[in-house]
Biotite code that builds the C-alpha atoms (Angstrom):
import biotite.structure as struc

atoms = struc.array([
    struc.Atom([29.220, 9.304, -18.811], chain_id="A", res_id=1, res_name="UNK", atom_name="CA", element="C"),
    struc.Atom([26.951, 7.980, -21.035], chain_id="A", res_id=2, res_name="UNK", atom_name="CA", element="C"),
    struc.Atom([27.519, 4.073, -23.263], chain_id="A", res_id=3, res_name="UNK", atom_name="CA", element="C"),
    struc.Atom([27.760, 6.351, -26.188], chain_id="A", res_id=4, res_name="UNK", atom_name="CA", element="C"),
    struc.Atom([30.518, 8.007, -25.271], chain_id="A", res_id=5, res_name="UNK", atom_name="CA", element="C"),
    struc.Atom([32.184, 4.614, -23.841], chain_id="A", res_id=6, res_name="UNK", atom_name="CA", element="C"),
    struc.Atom([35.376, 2.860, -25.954], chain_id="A", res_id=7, res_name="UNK", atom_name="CA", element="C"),
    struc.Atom([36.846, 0.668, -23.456], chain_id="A", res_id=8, res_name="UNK", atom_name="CA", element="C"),
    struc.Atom([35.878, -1.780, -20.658], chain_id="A", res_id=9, res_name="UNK", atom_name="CA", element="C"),
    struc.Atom([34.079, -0.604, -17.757], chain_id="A", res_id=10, res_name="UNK", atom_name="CA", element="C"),
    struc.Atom([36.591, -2.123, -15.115], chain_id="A", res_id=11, res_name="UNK", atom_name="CA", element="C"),
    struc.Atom([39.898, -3.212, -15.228], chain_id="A", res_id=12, res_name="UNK", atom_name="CA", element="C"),
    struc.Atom([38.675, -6.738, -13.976], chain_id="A", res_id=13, res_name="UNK", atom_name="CA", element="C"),
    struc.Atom([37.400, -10.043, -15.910], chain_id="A", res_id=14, res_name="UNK", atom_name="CA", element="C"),
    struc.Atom([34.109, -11.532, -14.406], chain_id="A", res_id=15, res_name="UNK", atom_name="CA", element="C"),
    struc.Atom([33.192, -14.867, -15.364], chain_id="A", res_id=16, res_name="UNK", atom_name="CA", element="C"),
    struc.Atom([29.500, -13.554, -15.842], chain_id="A", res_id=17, res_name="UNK", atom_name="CA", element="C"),
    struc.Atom([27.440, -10.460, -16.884], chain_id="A", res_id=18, res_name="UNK", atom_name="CA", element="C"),
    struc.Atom([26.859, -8.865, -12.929], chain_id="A", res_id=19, res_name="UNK", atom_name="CA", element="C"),
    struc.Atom([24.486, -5.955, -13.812], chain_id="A", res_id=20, res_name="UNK", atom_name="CA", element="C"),
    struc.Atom([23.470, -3.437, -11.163], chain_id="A", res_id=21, res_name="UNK", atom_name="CA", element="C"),
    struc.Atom([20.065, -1.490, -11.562], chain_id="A", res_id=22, res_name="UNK", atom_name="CA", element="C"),
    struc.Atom([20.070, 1.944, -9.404], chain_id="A", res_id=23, res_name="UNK", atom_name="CA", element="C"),
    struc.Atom([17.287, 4.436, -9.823], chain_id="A", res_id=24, res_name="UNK", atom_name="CA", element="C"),
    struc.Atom([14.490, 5.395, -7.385], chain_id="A", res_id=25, res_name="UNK", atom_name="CA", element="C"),
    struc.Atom([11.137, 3.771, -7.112], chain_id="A", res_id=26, res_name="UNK", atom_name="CA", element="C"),
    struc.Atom([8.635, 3.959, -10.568], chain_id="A", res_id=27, res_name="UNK", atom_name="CA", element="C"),
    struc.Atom([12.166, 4.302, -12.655], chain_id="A", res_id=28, res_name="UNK", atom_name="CA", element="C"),
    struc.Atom([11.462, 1.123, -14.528], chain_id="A", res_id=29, res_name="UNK", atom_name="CA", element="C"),
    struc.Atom([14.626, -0.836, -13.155], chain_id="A", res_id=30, res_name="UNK", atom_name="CA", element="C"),
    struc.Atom([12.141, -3.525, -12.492], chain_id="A", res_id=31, res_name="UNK", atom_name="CA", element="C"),
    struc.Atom([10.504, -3.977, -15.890], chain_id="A", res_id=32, res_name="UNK", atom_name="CA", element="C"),
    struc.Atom([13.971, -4.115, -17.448], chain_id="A", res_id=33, res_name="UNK", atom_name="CA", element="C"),
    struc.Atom([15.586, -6.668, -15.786], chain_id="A", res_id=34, res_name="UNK", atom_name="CA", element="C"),
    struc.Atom([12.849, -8.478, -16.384], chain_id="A", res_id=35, res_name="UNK", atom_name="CA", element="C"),
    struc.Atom([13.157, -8.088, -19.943], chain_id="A", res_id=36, res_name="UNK", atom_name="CA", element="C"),
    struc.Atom([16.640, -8.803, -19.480], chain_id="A", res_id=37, res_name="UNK", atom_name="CA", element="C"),
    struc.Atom([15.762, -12.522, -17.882], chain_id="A", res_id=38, res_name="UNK", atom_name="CA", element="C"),
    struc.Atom([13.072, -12.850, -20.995], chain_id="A", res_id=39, res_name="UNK", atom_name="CA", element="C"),
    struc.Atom([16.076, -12.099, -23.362], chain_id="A", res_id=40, res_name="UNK", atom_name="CA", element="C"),
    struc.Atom([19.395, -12.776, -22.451], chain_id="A", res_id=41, res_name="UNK", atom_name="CA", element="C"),
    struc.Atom([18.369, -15.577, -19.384], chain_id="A", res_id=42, res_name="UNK", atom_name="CA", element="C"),
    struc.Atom([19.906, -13.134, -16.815], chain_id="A", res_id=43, res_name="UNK", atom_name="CA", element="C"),
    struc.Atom([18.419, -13.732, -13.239], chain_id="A", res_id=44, res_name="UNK", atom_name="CA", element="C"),
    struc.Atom([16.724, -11.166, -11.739], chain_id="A", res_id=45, res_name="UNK", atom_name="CA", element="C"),
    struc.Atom([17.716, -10.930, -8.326], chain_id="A", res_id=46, res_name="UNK", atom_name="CA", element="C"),
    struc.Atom([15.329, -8.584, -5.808], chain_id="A", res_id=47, res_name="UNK", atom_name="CA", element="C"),
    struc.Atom([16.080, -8.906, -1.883], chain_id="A", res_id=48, res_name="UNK", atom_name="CA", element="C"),
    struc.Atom([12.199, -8.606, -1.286], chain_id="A", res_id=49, res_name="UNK", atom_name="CA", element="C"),
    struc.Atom([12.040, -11.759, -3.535], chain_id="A", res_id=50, res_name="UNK", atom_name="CA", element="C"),
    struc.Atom([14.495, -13.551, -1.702], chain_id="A", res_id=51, res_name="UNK", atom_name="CA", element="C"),
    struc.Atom([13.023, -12.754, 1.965], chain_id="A", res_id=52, res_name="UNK", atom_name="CA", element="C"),
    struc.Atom([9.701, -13.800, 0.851], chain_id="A", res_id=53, res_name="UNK", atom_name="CA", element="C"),
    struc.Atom([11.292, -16.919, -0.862], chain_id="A", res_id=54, res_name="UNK", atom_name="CA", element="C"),
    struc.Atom([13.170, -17.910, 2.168], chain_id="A", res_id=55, res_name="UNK", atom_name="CA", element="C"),
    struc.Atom([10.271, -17.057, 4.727], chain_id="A", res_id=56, res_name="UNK", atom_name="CA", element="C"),
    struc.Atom([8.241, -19.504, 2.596], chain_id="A", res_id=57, res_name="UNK", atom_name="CA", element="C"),
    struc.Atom([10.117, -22.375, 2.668], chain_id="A", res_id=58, res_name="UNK", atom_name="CA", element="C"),
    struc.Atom([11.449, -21.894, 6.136], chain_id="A", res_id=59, res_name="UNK", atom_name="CA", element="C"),
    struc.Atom([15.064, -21.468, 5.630], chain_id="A", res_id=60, res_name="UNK", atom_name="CA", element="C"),
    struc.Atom([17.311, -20.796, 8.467], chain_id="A", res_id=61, res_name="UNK", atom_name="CA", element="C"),
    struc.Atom([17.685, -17.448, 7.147], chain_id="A", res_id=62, res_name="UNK", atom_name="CA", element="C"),
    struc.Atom([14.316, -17.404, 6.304], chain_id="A", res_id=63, res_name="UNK", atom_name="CA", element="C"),
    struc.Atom([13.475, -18.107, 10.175], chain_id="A", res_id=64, res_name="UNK", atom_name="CA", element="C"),
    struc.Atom([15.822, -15.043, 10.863], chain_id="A", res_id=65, res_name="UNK", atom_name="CA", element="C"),
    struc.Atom([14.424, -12.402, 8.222], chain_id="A", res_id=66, res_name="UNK", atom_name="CA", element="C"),
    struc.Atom([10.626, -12.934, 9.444], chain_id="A", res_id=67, res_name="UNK", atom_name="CA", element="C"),
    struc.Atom([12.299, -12.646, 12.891], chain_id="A", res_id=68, res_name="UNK", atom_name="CA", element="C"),
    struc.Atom([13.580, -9.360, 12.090], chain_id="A", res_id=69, res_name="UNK", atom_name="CA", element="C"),
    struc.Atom([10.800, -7.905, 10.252], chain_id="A", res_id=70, res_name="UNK", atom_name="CA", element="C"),
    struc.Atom([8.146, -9.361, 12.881], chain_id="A", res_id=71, res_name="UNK", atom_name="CA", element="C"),
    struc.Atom([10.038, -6.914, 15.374], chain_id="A", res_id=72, res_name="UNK", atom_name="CA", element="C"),
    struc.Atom([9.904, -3.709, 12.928], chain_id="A", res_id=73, res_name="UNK", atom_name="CA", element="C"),
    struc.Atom([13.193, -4.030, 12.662], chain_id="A", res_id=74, res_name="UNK", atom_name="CA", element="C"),
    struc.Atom([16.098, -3.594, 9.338], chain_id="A", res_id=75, res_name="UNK", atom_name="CA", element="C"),
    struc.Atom([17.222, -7.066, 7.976], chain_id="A", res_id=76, res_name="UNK", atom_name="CA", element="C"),
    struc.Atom([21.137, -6.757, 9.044], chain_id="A", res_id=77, res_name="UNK", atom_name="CA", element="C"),
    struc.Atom([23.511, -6.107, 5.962], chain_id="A", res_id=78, res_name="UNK", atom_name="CA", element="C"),
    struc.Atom([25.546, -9.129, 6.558], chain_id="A", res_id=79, res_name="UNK", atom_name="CA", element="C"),
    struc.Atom([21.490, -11.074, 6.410], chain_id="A", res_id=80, res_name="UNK", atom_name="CA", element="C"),
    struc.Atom([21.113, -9.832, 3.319], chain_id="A", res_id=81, res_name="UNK", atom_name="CA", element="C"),
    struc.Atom([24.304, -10.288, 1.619], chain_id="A", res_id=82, res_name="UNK", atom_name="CA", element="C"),
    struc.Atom([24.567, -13.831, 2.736], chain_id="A", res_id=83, res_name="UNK", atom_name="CA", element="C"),
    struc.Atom([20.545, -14.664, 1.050], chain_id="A", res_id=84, res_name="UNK", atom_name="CA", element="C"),
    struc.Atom([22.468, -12.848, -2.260], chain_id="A", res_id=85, res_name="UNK", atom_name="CA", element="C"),
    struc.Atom([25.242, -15.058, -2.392], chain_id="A", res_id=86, res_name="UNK", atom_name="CA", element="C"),
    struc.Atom([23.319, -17.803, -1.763], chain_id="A", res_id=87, res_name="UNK", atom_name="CA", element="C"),
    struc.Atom([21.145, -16.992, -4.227], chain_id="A", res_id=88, res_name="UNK", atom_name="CA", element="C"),
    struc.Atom([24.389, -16.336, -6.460], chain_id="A", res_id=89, res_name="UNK", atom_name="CA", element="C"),
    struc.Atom([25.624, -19.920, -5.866], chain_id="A", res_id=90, res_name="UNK", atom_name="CA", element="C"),
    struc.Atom([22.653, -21.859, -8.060], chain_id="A", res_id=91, res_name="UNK", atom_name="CA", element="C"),
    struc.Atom([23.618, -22.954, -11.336], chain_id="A", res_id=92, res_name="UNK", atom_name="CA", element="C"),
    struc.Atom([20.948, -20.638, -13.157], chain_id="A", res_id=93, res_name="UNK", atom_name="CA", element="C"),
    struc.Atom([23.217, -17.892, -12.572], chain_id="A", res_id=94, res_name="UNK", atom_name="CA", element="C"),
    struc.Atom([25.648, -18.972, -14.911], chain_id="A", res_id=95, res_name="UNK", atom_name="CA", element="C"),
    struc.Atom([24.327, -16.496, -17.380], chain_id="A", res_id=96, res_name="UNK", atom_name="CA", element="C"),
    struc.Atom([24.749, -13.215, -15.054], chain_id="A", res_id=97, res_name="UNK", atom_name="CA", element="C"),
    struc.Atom([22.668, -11.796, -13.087], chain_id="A", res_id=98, res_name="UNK", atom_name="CA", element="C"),
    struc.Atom([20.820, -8.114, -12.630], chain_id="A", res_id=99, res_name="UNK", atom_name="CA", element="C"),
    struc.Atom([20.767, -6.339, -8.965], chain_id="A", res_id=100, res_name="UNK", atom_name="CA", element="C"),
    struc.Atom([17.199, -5.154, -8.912], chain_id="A", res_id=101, res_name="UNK", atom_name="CA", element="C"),
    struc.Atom([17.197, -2.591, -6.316], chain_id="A", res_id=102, res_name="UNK", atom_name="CA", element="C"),
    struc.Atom([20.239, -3.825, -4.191], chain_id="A", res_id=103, res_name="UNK", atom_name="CA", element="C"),
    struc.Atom([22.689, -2.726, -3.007], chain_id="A", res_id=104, res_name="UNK", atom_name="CA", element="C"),
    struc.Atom([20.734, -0.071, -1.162], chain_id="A", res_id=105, res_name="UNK", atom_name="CA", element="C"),
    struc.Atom([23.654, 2.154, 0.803], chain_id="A", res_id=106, res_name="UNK", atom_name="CA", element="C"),
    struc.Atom([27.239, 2.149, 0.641], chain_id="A", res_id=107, res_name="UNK", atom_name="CA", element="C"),
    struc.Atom([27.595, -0.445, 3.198], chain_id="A", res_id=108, res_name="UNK", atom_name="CA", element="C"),
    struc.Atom([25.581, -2.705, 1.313], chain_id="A", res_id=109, res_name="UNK", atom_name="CA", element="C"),
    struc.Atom([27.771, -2.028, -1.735], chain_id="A", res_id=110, res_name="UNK", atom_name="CA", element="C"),
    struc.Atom([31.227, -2.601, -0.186], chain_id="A", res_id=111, res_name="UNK", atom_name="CA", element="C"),
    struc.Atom([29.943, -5.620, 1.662], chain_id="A", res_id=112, res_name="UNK", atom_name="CA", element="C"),
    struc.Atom([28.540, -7.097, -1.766], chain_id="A", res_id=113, res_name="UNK", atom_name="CA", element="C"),
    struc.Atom([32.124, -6.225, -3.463], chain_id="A", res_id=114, res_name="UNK", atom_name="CA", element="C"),
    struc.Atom([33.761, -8.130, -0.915], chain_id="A", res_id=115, res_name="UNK", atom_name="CA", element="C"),
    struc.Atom([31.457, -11.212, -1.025], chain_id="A", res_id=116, res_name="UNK", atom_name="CA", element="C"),
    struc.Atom([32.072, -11.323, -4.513], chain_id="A", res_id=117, res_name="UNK", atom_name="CA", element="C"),
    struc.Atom([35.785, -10.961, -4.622], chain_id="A", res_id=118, res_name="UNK", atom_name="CA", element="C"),
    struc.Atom([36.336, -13.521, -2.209], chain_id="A", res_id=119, res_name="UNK", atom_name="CA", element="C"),
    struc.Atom([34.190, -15.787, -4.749], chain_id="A", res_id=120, res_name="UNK", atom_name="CA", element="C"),
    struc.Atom([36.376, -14.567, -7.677], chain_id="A", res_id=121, res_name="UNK", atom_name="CA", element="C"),
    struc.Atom([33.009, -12.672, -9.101], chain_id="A", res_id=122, res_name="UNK", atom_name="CA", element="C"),
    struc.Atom([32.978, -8.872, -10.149], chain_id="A", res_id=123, res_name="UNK", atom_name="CA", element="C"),
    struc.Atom([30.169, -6.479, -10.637], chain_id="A", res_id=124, res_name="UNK", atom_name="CA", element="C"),
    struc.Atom([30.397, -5.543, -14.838], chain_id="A", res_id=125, res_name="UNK", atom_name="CA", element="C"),
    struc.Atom([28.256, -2.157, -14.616], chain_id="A", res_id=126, res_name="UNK", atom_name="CA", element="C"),
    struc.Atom([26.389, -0.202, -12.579], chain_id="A", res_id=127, res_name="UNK", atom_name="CA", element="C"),
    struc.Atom([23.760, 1.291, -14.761], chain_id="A", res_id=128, res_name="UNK", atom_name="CA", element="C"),
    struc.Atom([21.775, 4.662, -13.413], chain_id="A", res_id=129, res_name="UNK", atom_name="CA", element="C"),
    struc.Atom([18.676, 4.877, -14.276], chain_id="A", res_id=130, res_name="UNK", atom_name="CA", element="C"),
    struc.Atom([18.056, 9.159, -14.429], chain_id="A", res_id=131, res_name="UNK", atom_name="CA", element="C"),
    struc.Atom([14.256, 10.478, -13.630], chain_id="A", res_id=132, res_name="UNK", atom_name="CA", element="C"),
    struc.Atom([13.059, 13.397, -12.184], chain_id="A", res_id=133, res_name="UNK", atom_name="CA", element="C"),
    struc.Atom([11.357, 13.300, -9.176], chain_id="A", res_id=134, res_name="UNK", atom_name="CA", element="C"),
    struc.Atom([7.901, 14.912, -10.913], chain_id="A", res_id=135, res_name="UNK", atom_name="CA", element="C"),
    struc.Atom([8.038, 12.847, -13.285], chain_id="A", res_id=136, res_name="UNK", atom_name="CA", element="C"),
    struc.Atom([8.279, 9.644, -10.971], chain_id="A", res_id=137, res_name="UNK", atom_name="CA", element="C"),
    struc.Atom([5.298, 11.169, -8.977], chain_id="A", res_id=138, res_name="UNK", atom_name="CA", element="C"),
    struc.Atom([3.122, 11.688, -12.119], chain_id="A", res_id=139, res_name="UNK", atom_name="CA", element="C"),
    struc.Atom([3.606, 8.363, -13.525], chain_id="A", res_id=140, res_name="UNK", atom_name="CA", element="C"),
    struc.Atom([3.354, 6.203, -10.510], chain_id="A", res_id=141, res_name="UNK", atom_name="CA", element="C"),
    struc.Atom([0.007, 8.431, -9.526], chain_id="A", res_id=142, res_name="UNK", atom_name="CA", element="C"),
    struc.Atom([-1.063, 7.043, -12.867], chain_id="A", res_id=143, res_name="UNK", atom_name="CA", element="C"),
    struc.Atom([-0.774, 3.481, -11.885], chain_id="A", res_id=144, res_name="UNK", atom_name="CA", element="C"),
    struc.Atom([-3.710, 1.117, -11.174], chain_id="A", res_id=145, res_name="UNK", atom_name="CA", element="C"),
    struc.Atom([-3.669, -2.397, -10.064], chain_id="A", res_id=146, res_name="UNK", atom_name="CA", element="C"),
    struc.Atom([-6.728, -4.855, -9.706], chain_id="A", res_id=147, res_name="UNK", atom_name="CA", element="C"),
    struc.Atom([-8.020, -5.684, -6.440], chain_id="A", res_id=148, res_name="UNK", atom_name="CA", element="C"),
    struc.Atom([-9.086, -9.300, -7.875], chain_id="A", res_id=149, res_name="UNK", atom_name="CA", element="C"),
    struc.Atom([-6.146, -10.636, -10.047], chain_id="A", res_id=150, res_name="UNK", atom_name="CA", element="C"),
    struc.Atom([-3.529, -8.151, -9.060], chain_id="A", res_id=151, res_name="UNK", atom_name="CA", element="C"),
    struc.Atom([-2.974, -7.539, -12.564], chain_id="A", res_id=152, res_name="UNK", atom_name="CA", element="C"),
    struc.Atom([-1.243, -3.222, -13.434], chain_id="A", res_id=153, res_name="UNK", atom_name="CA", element="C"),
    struc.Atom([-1.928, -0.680, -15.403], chain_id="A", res_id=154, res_name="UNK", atom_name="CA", element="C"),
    struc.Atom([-1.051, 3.028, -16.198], chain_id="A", res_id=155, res_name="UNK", atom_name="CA", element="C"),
    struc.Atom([-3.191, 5.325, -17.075], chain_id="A", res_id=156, res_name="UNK", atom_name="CA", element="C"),
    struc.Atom([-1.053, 7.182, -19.714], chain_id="A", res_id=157, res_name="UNK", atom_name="CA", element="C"),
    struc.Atom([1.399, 4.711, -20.973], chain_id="A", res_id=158, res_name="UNK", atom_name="CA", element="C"),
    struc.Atom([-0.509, 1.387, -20.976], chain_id="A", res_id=159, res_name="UNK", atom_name="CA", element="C"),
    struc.Atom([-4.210, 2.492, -20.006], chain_id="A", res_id=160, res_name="UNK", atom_name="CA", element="C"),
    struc.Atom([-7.311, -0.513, -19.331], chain_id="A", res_id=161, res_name="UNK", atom_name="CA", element="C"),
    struc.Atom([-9.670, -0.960, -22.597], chain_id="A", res_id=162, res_name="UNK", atom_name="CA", element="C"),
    struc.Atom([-12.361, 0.196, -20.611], chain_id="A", res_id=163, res_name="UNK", atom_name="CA", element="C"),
    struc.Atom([-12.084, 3.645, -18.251], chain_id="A", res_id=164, res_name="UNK", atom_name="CA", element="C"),
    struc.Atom([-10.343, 2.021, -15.087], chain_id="A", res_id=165, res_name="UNK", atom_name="CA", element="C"),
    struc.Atom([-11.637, -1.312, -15.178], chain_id="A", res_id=166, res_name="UNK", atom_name="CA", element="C"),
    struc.Atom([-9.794, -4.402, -15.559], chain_id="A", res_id=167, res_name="UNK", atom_name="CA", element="C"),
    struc.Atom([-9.539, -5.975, -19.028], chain_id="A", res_id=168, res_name="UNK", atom_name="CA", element="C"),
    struc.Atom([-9.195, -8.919, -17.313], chain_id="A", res_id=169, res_name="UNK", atom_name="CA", element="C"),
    struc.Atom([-11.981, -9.599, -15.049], chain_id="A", res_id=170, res_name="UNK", atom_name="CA", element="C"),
    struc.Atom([-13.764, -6.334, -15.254], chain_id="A", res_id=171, res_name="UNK", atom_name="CA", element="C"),
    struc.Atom([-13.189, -5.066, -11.689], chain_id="A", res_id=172, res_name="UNK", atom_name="CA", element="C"),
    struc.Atom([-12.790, -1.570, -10.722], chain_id="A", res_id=173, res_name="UNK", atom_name="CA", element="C"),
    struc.Atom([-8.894, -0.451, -10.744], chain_id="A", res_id=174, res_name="UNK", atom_name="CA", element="C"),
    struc.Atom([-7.706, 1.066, -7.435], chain_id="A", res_id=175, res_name="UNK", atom_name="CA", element="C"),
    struc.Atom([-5.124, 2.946, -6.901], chain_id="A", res_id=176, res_name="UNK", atom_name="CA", element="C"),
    struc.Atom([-1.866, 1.447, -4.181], chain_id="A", res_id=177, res_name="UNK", atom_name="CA", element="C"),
    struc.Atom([-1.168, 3.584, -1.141], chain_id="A", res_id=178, res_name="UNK", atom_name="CA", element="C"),
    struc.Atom([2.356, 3.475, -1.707], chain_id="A", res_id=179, res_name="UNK", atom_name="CA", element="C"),
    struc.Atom([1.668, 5.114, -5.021], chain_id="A", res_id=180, res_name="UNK", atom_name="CA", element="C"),
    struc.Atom([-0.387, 7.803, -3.617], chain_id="A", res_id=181, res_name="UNK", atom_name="CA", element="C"),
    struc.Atom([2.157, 11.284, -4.370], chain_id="A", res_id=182, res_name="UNK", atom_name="CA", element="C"),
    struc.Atom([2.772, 12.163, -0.865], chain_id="A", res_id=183, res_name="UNK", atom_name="CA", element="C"),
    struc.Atom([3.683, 8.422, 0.033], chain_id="A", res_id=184, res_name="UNK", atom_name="CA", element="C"),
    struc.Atom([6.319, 8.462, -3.723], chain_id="A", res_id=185, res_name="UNK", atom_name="CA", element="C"),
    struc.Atom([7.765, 11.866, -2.834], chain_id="A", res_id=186, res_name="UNK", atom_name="CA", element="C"),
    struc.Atom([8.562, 10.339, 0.886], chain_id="A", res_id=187, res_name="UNK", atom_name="CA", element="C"),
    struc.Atom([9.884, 7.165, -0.531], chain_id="A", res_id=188, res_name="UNK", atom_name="CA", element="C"),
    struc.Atom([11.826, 9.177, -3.455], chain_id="A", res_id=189, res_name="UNK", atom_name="CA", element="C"),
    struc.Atom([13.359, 11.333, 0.014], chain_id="A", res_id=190, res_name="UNK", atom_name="CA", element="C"),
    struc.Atom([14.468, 8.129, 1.202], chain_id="A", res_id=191, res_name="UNK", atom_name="CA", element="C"),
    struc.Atom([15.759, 6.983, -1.671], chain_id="A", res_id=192, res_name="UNK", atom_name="CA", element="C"),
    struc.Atom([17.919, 10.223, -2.592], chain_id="A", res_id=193, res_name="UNK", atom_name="CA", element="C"),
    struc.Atom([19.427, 10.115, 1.178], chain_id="A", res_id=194, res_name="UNK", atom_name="CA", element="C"),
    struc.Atom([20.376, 6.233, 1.069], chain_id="A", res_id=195, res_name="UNK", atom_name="CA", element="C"),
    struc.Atom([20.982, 5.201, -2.201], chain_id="A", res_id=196, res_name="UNK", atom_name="CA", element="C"),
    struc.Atom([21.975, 8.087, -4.399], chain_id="A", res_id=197, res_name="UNK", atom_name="CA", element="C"),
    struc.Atom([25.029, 8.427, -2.972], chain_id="A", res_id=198, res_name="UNK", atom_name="CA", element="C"),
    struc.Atom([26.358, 4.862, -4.801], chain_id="A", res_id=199, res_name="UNK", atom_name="CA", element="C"),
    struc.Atom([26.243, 6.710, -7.935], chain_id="A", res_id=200, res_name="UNK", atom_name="CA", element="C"),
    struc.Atom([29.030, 8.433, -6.895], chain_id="A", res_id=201, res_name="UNK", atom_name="CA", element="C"),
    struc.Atom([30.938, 5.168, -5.337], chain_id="A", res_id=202, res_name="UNK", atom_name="CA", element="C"),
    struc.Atom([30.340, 3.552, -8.475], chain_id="A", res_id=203, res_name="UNK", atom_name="CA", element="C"),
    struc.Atom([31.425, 6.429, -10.849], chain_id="A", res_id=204, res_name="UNK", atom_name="CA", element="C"),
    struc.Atom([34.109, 6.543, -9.294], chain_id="A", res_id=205, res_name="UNK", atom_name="CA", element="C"),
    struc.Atom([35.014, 2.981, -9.952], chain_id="A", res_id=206, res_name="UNK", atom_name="CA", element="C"),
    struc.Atom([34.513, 4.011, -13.808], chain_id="A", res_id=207, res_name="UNK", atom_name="CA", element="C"),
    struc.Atom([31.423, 1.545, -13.612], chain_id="A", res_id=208, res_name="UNK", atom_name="CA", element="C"),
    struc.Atom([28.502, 3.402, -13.847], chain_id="A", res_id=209, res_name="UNK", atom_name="CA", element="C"),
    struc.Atom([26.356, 4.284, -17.290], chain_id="A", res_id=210, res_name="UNK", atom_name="CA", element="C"),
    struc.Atom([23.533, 5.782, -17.490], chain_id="A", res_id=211, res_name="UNK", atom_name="CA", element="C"),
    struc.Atom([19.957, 5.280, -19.067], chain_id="A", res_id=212, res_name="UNK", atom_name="CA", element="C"),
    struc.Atom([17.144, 8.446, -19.677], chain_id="A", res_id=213, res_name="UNK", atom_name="CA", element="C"),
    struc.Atom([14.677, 6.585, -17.631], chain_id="A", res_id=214, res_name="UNK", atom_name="CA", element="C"),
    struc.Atom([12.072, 9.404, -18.233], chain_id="A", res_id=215, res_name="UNK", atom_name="CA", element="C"),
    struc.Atom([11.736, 7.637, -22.169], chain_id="A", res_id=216, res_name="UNK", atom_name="CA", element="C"),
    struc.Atom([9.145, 5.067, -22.589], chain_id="A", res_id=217, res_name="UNK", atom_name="CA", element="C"),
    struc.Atom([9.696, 1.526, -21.788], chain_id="A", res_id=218, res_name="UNK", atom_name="CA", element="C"),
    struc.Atom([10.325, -0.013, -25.502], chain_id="A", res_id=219, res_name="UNK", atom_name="CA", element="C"),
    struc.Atom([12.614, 2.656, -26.192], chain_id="A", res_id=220, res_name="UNK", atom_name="CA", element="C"),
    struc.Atom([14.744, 1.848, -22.942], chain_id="A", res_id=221, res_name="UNK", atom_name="CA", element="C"),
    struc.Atom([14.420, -1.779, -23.746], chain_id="A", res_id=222, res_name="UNK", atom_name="CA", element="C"),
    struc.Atom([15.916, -1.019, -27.377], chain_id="A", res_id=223, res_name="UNK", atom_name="CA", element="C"),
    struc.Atom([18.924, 0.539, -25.715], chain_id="A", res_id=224, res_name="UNK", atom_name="CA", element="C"),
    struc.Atom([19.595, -2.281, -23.237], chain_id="A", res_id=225, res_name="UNK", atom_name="CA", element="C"),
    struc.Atom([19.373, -4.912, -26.023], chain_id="A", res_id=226, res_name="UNK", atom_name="CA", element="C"),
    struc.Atom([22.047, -3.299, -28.029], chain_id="A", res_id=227, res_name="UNK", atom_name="CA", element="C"),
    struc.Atom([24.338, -2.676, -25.044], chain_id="A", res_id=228, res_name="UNK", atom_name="CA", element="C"),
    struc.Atom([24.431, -6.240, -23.440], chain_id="A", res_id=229, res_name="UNK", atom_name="CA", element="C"),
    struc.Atom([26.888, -7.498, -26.333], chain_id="A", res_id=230, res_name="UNK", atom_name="CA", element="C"),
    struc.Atom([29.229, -5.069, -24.738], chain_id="A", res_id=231, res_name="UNK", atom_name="CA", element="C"),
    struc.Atom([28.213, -6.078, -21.488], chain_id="A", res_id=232, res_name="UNK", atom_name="CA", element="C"),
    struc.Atom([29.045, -9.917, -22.006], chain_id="A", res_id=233, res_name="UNK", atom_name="CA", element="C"),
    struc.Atom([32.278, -9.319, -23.920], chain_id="A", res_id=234, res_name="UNK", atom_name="CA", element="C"),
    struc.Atom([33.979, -7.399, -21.077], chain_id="A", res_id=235, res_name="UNK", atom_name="CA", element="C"),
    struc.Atom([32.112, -10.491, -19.150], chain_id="A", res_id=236, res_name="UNK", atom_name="CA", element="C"),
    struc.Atom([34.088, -13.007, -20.549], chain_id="A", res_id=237, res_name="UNK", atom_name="CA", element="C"),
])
């Protein structure tokens, strides 16, 4: 169902806060919204990868444990990874809401993260889908380029370099990653249809999940979000 076509609350809960979740494969722009979303509405952004990293740095106990994990090759446990999040959900600069960039990952993850958040008296407000094809994932991540100097991005077809693939910046010749080489997206986009995609249906049938036409450029998605998160802090609140 799309917001358009939406007239009542998305859940027959109250949350205290705004407790957006972004799901939508790799290149869908989840990222670059919820970052507009912390730039507008002072929602955190809240990415696992950011939190391992975070913790690693400064040494944590659960930091220790993560670069444990991941020294051995290994999967960071679900009940690891829910515990950094509601950590991470206990600071006071949450108090605004907070946007699920990329997690919860599997069902597992999801129930897990539901129960956490009960038990704290928190609720998730929507789930929102961000809908791509998988070509056009492929030909729009093939089109990215980063700088090897000052790590700085940039797509060829929506947000191209002054200067044919060098940096504006700095001047350096763009590369392209190796995770956005097309036969590493269509693996990861494999990976992400087994795992993930199957929370769209646990969350639609929770009646929480909308959905945004990811394939549409980025201030046209941003446009969208802006005039839904009214609706998403009333039912909020």
């Amino acid at each position: 169902m799309t917001m358009a076509n939406r007239t009542r609350s998305f859940n027959n809960r109250v949350c205290e806060a705004p407790y957006l979740i972004f799901l939508g494969p790799p290149g869908s722009g989840k990222g670059t919204q919820a970052e507009k979303l912390h730039k507008n509405f002072r929602l955190v952004q809240l990415s696992t990868g950011n939190l391992f990293r975070e913790h690693i740095s400064k040494g944590t106990e659960l930091g220790l444990r993560v670069k444990d994990i991941l020294a051995k090759g290994e999967l960071v446990p679900d009940d690891l990874t829910v515990a950094m999040v509601m950590d991470r959900l206990a600071k006071p600069d949450t108090i605004m809401g907070v946007v699920f960039d990329g997690f919860p990952r599997t069902r597992d993850q999801a129930l897990a993260l539901q129960y956490k958040l009960e038990e704290k008296g928190k609720c998730i407000t929507a789930v929102i889908q961000f809908r791509i094809s998988d070509e056009q994932i492929v030909e729009r991540l093939s089109s990215r380029r980063m700088c090897p100097k000052d790590n700085s991005t940039y797509n060829l077809k929506s947000s191209p370099p002054k200067n044919d693939e060098k940096c504006d910046l700095c001047g350096a010749p763009l590369i392209i990653r190796e995770d956005d080489q097309p036969e590493v997206v269509r693996h990861r986009l494999a990976i992400y249809r087994q795992q993930t995609e199957p929370l769209i249906e646990f969350y639609r049938e929770q009646d929480m999940l909308v959905e945004v036409d990811a394939s549409r450029g980025i201030e046209e998605i941003t446009e969208q979000m802006d005039e839904w998160m009214p609706m998403f802090i009333y039912n909020a609140n």
